[in-house]
Structures are given as C-alpha cells and as structure tokens.
C-alpha positions in Angstrom: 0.0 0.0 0.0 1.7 3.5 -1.2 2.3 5.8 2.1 0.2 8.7 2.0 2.1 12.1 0.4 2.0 14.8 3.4 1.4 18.5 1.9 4.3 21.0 3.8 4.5 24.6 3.2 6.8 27.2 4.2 6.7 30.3 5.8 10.1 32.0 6.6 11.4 35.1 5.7 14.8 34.1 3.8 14.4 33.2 0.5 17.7 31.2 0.6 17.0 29.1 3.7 13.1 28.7 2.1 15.1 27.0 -0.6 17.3 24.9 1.8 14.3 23.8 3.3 12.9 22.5 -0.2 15.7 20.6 -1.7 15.4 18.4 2.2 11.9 17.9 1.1 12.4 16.9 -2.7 14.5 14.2 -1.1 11.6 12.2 0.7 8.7 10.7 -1.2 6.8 10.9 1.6 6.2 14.9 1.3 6.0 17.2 -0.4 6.2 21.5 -1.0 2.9 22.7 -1.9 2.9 26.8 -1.5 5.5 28.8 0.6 5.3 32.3 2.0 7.7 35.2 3.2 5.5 36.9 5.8 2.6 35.4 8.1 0.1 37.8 6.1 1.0 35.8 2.8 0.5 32.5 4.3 -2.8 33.7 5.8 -3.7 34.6 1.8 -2.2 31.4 0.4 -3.0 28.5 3.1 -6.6 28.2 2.1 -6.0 27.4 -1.4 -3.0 25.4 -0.7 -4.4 23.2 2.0 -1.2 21.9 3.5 -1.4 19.1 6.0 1.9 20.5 8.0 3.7 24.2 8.0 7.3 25.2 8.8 7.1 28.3 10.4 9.6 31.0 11.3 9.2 32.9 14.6 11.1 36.4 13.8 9.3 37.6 10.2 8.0 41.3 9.4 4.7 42.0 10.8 3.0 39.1 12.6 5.5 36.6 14.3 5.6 33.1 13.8 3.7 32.0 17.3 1.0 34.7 16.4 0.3 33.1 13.8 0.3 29.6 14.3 -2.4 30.9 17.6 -4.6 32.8 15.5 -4.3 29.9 12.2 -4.9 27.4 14.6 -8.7 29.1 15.3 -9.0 28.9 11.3 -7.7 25.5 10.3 -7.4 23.1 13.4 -6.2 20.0 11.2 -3.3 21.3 10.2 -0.2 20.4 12.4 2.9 23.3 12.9 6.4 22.9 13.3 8.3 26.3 14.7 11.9 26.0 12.3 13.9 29.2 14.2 17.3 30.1 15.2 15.9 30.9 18.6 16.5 28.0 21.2 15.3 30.0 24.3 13.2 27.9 26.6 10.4 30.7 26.8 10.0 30.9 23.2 9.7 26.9 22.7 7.0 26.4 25.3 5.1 29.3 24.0 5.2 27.9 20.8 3.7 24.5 21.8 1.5 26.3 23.7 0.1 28.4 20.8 -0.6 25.3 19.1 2.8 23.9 17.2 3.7 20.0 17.4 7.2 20.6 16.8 10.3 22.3 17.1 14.0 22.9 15.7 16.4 25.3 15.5 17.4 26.0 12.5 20.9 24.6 12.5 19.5 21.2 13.3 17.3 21.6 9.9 19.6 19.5 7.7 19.7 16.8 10.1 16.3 17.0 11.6 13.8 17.9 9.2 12.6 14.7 7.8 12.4 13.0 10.9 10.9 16.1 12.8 7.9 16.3 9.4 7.9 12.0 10.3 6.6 12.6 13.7 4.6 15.1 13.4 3.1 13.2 10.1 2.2 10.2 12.5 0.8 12.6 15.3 3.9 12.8 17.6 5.4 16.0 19.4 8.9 16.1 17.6 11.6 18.2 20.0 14.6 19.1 18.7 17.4 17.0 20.4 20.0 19.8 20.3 17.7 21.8 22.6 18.0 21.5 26.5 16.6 19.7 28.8 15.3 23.1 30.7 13.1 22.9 27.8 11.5 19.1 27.9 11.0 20.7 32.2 9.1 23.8 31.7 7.0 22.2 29.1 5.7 19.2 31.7 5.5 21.6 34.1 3.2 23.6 31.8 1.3 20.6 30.7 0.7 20.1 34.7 -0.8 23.6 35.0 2.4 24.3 37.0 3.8 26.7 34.4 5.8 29.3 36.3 4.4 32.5 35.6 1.1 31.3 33.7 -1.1 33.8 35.0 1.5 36.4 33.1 -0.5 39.2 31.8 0.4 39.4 28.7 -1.5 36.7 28.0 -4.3 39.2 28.6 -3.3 40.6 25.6 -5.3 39.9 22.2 -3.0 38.6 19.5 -3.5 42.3 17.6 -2.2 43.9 20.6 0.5 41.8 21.2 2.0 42.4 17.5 1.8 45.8 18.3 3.7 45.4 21.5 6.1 43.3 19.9 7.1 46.5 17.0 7.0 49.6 19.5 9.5 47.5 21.7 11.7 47.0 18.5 11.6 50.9 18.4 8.8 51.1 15.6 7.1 54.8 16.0 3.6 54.5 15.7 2.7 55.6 11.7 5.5 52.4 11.4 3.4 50.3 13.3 0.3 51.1 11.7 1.8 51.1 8.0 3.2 47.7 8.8 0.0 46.6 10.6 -2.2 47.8 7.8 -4.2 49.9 10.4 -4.6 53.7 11.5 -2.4 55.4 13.2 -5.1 55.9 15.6 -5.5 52.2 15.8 -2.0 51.8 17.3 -2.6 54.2 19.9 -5.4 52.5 21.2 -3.8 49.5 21.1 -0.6 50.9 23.0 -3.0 52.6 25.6 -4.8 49.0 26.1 -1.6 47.2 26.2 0.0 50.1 28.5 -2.7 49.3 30.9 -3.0 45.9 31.0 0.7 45.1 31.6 0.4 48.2 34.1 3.3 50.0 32.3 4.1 53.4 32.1 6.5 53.7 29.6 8.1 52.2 26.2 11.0 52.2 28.4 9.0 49.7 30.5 7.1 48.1 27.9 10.5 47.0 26.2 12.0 45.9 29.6 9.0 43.9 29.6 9.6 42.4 25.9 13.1 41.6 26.3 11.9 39.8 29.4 9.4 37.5 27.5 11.7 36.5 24.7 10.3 39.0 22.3 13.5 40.8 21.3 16.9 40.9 21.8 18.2 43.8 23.6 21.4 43.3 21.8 20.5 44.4 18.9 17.6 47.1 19.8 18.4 50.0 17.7 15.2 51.8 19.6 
C-alpha cells in the first residue's frame, strides 16, 4: 500500500533558507512542498487554497511573528499540524510555541539533520523536540502541561493577539505611523492598542514596555536600535 504524500508549506522570511528547506523535502517521497510564503500575512492569503497538512514556520518575520500566527491559524484551520523552524533555542519561546498550538520544534541549525524526521513525527501525530535543545526545555513544558507553568497567570497573555504584534514592533523601536503602516491599520488604531496594552501590563512607559519584551523573549536587547 503506497504511504500517504504529506502537503508541507513554508513560511520563513529568507528566501535562501526557504530554498534549503525545499531541496530536504524533494529528497523524501513521503512529502512534499505545496505553497511557501515570506511573511505570516502571505501564508494567511495562500493556506486556504494550498491546504497543507503540516507548515514550517519561522518565529522572527515582518509583521505578525511566527507563534501569532500559528495561535490565530490554529482558530481557522485546526487540522493542520505546525512545526516552529527558528534560530531561537530559548526555553520561553519553545513552550510558548507548543503552547500556541505547534507540534514541533528545531532550531534552524539542526534543519539538515532534523527535518525529515521532525515532518515524520509530526506526520504520524507525535510531538517532535529538537534534540539539540535543552533539557530546561522538555522541564518547563511538563510543568506547563501540569498547569504548573511558572508565571502562567503572566498578563500578557491578557493581551489579544493584535495587541501583542503591536507590542512586539514599538519595543523593537517602531514609532507608531510604522506600526500602523506595517499593521495595515490607522495610526489611531495603534494608539489604542498601545494605551490597552499600557494598561493591561500596568506599564508606564516604552522604556517599561521593552524591559517587559526583552523579558518575554520577544526581542533581543542586543541588537535594539530603539
């Protein structure tokens, strides 16, 4: 009985490392790259026509990141299964991710060696973990399983998805009509989404607000030009 083909598409930023990922593909006959994408906006306008069974998703890309979009996708498609491919390999990051809704994770040095096996796992329903990440990991995510997640009740969590892009670009030092022009929204928009976010992280300043980021994961304070 012929194995089922598996549908993968590709959402990264780097058109190079997009074209890395493809030539691992072409060499299994078990999958195969139906539709890729450069930002989380065009794989929100591509996925429905491309119906892939699994997505390799980026976290850092312009405008909405990765785990954004693998939250608010997962509200859309719930069948399809997400595996976060980043250079990030902080614990915070990873268990947000699986707890946004991805069933795998590797960084992106690990790709070459990983990928097959990590799209095998997933294919057949399994979490896939990259084994180059830490064990700190594989902790914090069965103490977040338990409900024993340490700061769970974190308010940003509070925040909608919208807001938390927009939290995510004034903390990289974006001024608002950048927000908004990246966003797709007013200018006015962005205010009120920095005012809500402001308040419900009980901030009172960007200075705060990117403390706060740097804190989560979101950026990297070494290379803040803000």
């Amino acid at each position: 009985m012929k194995e089922q083909m598996h549908r993968v598409m590709i959402v990264d930023d780097h058109p190079l490392f997009r074209e890395g990922l493809k030539a691992l593909i072409g060499r299994s006959d078990r999958f195969r790259v139906c539709g890729e994408a450069g930002t989380a906006q065009e794989a929100l306008s591509l996925v429905k026509d491309v119906r892939p069974d699994i997505m390799l998703v980026d976290i850092t890309m312009p405008g909405k990141n990765g785990i954004a979009f693998i939250r608010e996708l997962r509200q859309i498609m719930p069948e399809i299964q997400f595996i976060i491919v980043s250079m990030h390999a902080n614990a915070d990051y990873i268990v947000e991710a699986f707890q946004a809704g991805a069933t795998g994770y590797m960084v992106k040095d690990s790709a070459s060696e990983g990928l097959i096996r990590g799209l095998n796992n997933v294919a057949r329903g399994q979490i896939f973990l990259d084994s180059a990440l830490s064990g700190e990991v594989v902790d914090k995510l069965l103490k977040s399983r338990n409900g024993r997640q340490a700061g769970s009740d974190d308010p940003y969590k509070l925040l909608t998805p919208r807001e938390q892009e927009v939290m995510r670009l004034l903390a990289e030092g974006l001024v608002t009509k950048e927000v908004a022009e990246r966003l797709y929204i007013s200018p006015k928009t962005v205010e009120n989404h920095r005012a809500n976010i402001m308040k419900k992280l009980g901030l009172q300043s960007t200075v705060e607000l990117v403390r706060y980021a740097a804190k989560l994961g979101l950026i990297d304070l070494d290379t803040w030009a803000g």
